[in-house]
The first five atom37 places (N, CA, C, CB, O) and aatype in JSON, in Angstrom:
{
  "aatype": [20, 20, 20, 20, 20, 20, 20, 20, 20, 20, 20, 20, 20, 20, 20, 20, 20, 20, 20, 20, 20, 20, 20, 20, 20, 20, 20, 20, 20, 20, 20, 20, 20, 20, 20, 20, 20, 20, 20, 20, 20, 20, 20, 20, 20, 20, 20, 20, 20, 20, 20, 20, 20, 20, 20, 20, 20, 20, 20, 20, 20, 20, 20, 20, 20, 20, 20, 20, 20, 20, 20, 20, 20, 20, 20, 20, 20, 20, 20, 20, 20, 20, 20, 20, 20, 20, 20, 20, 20, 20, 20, 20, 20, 20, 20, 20, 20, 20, 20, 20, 20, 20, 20, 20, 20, 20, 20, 20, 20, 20, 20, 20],
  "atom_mask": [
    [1, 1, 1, 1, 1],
    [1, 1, 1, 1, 1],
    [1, 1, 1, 1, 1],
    [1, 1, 1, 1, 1],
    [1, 1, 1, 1, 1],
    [1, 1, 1, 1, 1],
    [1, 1, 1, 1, 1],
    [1, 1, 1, 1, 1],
    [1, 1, 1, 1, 1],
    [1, 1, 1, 1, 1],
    [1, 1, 1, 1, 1],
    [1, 1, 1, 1, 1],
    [1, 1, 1, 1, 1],
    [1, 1, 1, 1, 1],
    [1, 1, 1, 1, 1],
    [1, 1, 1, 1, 1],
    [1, 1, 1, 1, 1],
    [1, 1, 1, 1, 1],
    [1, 1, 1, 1, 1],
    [1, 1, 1, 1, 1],
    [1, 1, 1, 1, 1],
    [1, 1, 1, 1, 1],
    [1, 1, 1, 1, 1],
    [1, 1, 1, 1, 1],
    [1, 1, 1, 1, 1],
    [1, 1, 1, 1, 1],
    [1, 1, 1, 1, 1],
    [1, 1, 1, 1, 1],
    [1, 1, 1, 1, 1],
    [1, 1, 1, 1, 1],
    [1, 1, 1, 1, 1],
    [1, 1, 1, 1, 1],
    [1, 1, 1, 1, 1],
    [1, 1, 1, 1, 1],
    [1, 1, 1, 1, 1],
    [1, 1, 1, 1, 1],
    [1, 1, 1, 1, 1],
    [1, 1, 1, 1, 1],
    [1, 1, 1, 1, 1],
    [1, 1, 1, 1, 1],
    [1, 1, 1, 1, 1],
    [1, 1, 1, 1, 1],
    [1, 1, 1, 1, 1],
    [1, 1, 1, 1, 1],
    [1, 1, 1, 1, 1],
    [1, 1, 1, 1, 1],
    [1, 1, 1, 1, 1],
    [1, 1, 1, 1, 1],
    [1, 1, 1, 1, 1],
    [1, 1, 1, 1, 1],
    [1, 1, 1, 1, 1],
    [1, 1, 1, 1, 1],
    [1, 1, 1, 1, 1],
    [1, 1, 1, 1, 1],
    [1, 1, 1, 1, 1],
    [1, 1, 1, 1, 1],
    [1, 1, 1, 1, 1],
    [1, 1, 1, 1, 1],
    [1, 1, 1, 1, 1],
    [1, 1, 1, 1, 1],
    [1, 1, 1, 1, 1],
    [1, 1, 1, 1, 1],
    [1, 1, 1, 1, 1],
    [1, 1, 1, 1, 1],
    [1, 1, 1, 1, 1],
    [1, 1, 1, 1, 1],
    [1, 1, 1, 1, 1],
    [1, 1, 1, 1, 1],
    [1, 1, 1, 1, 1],
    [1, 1, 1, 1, 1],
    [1, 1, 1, 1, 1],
    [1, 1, 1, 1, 1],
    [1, 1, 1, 1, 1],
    [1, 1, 1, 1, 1],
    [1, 1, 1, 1, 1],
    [1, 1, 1, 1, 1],
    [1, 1, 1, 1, 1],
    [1, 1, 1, 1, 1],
    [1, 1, 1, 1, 1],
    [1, 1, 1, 1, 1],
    [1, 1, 1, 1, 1],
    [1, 1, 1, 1, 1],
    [1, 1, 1, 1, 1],
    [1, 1, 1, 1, 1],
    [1, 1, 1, 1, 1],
    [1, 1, 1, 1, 1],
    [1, 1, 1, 1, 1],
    [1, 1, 1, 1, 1],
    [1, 1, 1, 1, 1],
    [1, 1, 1, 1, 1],
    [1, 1, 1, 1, 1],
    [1, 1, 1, 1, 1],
    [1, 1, 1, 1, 1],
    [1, 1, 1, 1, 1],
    [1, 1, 1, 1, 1],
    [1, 1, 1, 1, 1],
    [1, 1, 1, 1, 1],
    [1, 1, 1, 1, 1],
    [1, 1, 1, 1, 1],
    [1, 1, 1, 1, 1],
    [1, 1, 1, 1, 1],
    [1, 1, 1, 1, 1],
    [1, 1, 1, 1, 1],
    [1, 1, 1, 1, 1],
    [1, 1, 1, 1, 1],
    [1, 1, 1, 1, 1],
    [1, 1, 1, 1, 1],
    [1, 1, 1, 1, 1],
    [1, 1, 1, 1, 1],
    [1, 1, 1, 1, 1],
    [1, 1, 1, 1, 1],
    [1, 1, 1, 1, 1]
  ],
  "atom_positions": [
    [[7.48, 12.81, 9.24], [6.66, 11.61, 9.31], [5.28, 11.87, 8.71], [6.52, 11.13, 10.77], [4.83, 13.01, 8.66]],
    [[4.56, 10.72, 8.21], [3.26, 10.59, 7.32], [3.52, 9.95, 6.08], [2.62, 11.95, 6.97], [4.26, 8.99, 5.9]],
    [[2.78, 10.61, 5.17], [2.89, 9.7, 3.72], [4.03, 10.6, 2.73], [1.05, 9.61, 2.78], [3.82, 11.8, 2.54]],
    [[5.17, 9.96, 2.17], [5.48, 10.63, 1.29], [5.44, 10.05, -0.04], [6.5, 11.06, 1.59], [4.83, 8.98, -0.04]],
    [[6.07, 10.58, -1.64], [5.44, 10.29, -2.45], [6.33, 10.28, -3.19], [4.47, 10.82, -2.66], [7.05, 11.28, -3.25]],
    [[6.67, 8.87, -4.23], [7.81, 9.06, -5.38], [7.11, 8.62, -6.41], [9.25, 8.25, -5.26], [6.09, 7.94, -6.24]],
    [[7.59, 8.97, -7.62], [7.21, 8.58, -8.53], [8.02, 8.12, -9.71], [6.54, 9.29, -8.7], [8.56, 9.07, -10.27]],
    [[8.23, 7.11, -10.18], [8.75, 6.3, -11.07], [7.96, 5.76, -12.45], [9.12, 5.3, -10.3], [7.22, 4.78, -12.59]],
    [[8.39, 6.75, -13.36], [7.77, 6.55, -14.74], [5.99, 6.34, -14.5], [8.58, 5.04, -15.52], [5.28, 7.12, -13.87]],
    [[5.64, 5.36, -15.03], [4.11, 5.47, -14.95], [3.37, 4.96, -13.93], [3.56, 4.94, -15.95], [2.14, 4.93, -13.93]],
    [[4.44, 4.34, -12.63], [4.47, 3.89, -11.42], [4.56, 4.63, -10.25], [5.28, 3.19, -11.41], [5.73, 4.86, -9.99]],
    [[3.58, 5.21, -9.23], [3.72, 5.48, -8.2], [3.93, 4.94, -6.85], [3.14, 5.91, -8.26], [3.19, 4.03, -6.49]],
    [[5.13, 5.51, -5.79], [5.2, 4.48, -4.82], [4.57, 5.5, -3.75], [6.79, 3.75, -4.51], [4.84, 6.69, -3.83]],
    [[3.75, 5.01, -2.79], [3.26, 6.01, -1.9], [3.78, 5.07, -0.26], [1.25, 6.35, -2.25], [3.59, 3.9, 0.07]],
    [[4.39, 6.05, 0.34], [5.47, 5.6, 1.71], [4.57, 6.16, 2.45], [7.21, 6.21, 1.97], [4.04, 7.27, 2.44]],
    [[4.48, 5.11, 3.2], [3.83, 5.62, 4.83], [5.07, 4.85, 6.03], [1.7, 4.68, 5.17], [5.6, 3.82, 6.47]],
    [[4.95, 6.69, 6.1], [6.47, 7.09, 7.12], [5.86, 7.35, 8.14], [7.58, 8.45, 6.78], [5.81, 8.46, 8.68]],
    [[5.13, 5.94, 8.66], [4.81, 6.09, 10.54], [5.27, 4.71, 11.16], [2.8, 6.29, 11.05], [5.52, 3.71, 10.48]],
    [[5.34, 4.77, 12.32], [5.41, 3.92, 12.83], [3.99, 3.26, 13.41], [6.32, 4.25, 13.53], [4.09, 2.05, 13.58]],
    [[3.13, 3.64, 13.64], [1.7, 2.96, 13.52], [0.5, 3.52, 12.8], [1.2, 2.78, 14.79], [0.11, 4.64, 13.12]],
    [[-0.14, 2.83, 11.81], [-0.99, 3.38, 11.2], [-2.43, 2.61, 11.22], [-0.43, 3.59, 10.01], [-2.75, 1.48, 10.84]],
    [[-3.23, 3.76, 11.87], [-4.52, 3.52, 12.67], [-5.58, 4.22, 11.97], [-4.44, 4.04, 14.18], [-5.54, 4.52, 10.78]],
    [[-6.71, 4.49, 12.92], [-7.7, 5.23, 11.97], [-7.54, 6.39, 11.52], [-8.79, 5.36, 12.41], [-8.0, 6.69, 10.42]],
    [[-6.94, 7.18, 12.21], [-6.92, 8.6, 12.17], [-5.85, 8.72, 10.49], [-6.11, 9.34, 13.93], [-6.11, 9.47, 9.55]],
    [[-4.71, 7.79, 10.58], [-4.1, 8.17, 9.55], [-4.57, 7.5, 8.11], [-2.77, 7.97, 9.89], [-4.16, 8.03, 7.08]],
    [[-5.68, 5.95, 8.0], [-6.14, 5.37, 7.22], [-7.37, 6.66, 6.86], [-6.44, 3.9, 7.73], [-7.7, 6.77, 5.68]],
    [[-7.73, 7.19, 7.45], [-8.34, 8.25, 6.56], [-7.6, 9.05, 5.85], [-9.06, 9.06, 7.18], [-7.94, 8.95, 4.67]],
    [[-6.79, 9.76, 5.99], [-5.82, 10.51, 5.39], [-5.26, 9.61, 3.66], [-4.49, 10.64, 6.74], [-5.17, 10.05, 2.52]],
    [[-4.99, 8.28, 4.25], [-4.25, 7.71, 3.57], [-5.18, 7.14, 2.47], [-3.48, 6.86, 4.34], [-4.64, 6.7, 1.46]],
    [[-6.62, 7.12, 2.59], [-7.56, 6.66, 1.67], [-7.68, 7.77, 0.98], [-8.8, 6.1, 2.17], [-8.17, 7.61, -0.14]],
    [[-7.31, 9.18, 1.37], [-7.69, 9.97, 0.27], [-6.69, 10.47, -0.73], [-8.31, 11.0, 0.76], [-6.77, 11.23, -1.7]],
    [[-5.45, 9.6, -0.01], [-4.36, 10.01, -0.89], [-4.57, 8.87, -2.03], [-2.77, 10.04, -0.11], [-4.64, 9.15, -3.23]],
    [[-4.65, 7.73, -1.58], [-4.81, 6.82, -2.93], [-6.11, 6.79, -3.59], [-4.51, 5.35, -2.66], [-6.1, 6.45, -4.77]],
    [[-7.36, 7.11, -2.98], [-7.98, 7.67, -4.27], [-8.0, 8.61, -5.13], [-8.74, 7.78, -4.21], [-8.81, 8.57, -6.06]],
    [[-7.08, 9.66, -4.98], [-6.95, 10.55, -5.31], [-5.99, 10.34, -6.52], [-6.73, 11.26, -4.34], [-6.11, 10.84, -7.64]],
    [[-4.85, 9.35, -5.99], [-3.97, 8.59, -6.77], [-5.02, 8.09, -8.19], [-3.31, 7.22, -5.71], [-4.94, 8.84, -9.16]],
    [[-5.67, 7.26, -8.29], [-6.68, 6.33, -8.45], [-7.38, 7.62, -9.35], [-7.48, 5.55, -6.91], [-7.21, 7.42, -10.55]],
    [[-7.82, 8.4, -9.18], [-8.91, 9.23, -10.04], [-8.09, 10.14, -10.87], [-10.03, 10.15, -9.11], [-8.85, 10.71, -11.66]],
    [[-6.91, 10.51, -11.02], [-5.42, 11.06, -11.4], [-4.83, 9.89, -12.36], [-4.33, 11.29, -9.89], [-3.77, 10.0, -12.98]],
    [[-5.6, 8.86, -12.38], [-5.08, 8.28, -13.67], [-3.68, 6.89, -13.39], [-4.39, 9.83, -14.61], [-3.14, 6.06, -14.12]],
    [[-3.57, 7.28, -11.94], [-2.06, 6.09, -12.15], [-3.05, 4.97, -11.71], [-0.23, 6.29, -10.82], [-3.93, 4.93, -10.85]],
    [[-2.5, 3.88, -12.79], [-2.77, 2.84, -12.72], [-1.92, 1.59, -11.65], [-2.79, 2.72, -13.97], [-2.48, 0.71, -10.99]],
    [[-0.91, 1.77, -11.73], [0.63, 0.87, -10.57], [0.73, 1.78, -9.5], [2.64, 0.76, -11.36], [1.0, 2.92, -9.89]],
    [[0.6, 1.68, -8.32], [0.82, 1.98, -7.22], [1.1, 0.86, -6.12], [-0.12, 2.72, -7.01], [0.4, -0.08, -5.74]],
    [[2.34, 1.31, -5.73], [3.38, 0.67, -4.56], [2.9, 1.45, -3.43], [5.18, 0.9, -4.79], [3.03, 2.67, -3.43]],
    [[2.32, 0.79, -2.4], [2.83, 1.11, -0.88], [3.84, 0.17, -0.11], [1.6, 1.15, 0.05], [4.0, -1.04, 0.06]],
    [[4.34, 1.2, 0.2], [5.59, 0.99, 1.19], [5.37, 1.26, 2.71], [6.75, 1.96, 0.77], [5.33, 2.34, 3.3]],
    [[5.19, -0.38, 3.31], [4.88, -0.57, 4.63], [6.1, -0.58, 5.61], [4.16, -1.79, 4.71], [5.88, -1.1, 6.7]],
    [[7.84, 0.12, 5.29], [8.66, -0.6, 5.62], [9.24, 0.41, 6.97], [9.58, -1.01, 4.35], [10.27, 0.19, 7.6]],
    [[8.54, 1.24, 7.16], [8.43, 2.28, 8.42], [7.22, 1.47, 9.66], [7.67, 4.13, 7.68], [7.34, 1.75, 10.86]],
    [[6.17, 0.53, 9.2], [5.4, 0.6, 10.0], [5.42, -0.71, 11.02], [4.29, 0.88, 9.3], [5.18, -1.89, 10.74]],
    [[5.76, -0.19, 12.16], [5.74, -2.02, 12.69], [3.97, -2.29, 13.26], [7.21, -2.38, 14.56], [3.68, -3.47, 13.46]],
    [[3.08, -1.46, 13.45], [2.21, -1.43, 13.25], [0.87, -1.14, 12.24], [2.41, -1.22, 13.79], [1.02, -0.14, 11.54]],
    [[-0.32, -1.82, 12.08], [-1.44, -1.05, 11.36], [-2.36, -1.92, 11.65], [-1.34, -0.73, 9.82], [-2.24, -3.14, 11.6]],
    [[-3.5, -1.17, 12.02], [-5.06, -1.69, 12.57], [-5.92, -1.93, 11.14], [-5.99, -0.27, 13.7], [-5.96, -1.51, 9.99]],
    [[-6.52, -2.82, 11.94], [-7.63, -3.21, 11.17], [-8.56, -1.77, 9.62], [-8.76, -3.62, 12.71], [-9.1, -1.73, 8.51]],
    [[-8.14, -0.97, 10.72], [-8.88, 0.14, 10.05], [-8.09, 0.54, 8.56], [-8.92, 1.49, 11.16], [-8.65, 0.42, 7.48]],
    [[-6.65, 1.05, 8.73], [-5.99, 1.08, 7.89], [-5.78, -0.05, 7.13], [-5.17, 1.51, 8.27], [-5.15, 0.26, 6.12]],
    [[-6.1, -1.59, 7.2], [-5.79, -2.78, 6.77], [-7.21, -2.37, 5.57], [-5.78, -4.25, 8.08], [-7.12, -2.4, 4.34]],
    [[-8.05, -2.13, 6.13], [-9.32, -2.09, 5.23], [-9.05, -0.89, 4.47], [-10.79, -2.02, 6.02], [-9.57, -1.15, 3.38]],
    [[-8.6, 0.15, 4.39], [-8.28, 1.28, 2.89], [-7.25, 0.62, 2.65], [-7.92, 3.14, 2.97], [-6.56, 1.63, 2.77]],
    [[-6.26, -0.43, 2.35], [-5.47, -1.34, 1.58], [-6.91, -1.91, 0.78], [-4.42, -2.55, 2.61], [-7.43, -1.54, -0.27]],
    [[-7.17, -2.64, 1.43], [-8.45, -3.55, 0.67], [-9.93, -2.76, -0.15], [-9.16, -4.53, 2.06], [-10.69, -3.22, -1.01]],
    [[-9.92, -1.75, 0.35], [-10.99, -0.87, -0.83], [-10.24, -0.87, -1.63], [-11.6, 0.64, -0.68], [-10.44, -1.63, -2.59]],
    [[-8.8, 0.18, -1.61], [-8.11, 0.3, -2.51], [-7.72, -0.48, -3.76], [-7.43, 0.49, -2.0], [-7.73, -0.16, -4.95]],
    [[-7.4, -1.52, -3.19], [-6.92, -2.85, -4.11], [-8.19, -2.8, -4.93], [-6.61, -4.55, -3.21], [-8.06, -2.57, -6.13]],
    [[-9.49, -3.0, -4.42], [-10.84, -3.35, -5.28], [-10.84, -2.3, -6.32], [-12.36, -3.29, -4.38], [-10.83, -2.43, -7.55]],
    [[-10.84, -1.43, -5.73], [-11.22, 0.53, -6.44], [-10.21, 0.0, -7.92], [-10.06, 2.68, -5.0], [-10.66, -0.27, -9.04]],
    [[-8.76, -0.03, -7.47], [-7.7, -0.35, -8.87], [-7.71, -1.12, -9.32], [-6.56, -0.41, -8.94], [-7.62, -1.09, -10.55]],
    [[-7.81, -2.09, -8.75], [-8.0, -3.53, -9.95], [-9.18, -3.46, -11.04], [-8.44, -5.09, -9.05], [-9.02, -3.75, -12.23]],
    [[-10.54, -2.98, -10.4], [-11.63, -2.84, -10.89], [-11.62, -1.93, -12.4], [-12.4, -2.29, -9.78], [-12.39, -1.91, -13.36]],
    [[-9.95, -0.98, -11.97], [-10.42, -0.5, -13.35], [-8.94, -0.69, -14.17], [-11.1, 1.26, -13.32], [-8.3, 0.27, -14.6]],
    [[-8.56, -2.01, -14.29], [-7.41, -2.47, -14.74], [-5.73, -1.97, -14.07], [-7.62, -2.12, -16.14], [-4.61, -1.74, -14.53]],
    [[-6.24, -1.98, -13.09], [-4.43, -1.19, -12.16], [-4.47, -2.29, -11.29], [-4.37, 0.79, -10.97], [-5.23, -3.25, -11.31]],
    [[-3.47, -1.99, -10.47], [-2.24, -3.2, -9.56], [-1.83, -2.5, -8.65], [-0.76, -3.83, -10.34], [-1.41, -1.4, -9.01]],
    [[-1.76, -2.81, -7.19], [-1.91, -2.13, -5.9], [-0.76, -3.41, -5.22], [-3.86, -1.98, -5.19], [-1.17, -4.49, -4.78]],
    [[0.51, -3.07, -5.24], [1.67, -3.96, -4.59], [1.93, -3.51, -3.02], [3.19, -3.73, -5.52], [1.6, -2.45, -2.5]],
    [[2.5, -4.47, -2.51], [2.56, -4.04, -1.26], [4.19, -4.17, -0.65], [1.48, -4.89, -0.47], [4.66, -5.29, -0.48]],
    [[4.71, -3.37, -0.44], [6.29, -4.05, -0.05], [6.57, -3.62, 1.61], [7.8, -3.21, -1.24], [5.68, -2.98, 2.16]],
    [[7.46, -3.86, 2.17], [8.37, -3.75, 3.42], [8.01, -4.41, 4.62], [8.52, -2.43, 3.81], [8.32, -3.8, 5.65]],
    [[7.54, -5.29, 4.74], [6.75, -5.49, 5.66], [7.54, -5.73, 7.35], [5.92, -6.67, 5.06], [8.49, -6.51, 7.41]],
    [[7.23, -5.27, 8.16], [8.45, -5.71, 9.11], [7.75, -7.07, 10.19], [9.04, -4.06, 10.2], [6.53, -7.23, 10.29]],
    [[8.38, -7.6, 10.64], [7.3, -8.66, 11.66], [5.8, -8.56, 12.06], [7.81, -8.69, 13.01], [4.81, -9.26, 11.83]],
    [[5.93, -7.84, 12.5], [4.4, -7.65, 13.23], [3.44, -7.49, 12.46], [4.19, -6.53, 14.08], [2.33, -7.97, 12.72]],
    [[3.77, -6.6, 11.07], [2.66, -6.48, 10.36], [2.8, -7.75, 9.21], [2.56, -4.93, 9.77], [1.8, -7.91, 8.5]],
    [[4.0, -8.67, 8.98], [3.84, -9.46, 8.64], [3.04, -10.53, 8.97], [4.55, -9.51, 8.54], [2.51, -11.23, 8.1]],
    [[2.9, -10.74, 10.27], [2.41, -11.87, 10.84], [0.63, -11.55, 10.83], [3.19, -12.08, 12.43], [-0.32, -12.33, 10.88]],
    [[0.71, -10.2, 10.74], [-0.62, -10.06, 11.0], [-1.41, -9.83, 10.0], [-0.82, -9.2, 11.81], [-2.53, -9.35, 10.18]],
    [[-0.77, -10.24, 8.32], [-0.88, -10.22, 6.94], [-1.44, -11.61, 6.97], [0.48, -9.91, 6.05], [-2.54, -11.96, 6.52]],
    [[0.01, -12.79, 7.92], [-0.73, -13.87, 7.7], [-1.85, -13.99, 8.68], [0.08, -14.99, 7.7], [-2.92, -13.85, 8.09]],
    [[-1.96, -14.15, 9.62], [-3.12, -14.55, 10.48], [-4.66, -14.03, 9.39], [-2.95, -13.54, 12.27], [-5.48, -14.73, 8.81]],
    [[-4.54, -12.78, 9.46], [-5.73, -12.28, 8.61], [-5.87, -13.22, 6.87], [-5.35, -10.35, 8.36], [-6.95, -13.24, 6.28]],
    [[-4.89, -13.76, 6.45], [-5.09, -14.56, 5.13], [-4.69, -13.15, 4.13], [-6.95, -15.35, 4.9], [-4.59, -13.74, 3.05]],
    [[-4.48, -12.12, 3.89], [-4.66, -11.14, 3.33], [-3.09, -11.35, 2.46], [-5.05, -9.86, 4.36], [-3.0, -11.05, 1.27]],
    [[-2.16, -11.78, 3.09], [-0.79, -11.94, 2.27], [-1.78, -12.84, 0.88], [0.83, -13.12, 3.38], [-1.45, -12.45, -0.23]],
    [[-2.61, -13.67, 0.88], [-3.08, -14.39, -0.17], [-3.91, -13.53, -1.26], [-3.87, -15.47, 0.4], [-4.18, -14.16, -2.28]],
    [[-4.31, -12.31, -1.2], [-5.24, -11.35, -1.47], [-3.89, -9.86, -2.41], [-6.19, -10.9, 0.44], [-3.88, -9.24, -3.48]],
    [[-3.17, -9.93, -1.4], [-2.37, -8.52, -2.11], [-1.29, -9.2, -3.04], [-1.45, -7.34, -0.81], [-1.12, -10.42, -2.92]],
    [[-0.62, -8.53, -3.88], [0.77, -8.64, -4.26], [1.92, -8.06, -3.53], [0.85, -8.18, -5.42], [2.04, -6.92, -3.08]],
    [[2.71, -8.99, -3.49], [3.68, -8.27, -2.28], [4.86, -8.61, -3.05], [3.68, -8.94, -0.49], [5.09, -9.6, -3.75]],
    [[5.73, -7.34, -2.72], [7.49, -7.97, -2.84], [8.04, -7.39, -1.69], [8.57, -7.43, -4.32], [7.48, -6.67, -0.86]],
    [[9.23, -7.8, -1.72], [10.3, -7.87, -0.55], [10.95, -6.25, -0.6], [11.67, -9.26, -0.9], [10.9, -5.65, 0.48]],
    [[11.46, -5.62, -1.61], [11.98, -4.38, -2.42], [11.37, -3.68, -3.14], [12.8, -4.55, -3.13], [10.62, -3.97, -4.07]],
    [[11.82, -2.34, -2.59], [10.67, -1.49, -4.06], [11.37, -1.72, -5.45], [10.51, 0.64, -3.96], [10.74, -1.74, -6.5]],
    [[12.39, -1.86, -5.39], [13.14, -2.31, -6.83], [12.54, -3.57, -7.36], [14.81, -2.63, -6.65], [12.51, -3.74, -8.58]],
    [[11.88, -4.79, -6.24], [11.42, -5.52, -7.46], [10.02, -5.52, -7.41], [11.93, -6.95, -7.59], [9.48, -6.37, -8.12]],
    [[9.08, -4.6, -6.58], [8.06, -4.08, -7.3], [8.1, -3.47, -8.22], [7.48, -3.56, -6.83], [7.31, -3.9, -9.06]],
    [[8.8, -2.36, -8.64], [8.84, -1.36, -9.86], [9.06, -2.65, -10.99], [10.32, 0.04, -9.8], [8.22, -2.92, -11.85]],
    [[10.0, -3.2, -10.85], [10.64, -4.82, -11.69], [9.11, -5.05, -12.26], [11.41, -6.58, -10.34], [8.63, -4.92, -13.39]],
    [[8.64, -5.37, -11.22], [7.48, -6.32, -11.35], [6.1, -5.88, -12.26], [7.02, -6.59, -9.86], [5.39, -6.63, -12.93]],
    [[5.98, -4.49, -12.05], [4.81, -3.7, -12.61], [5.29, -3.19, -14.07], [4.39, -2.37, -11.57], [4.62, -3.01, -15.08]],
    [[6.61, -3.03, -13.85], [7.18, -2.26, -15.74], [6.46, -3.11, -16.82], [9.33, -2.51, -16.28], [6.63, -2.86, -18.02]]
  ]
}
């Protein structure tokens, strides 16, 4: 369990393999995608499809993130979402803010 890491042509998918992701692991996880981010990949997939939870805290290194990549022409997708963190995508308005798909197959689709 934690973050693991695939990579697909000029597309990275970065999996967070927890079941709740809070502060302790949104630090961790901000330094993996900036790190992503300063390494040159421009498409990066996270894969929410382990988490039936994530706090506010971790919700906000999604949202630097997204700024950090877009800012320098990249695309920050979001896939798996299971209930809880769905609902709590919508309440927050943030499903309106990310790109999301249903499958990592049609994120990768989507970014080629």
């Amino acid at each position: 369990m934690g973050f693991l890491q695939e990579k697909h042509g000029a597309i990275i998918v970065e999996i967070v393999d927890l079941p709740r992701a809070t502060l302790k692991e949104a630090v961790e996880f901000r330094k993996i995608l900036y790190q992503d981010i300063e390494l040159g990949w421009k498409k990066i997939i996270v894969d929410l499809s382990e988490c039936e939870f994530i706090d506010s805290t971790f919700l906000g290194t999604l949202v630097i993130s997204l700024k950090r990549i877009t800012g320098l022409g990249g695309e920050l997708r979001l896939i798996g979402f299971q209930p809880p963190v769905h609902e709590m995508f919508q309440l927050t308005r943030m499903n309106n803010i990310f790109n999301t798909s249903v499958t990592r197959e049609e994120a990768i689709k989507g970014l080629e």
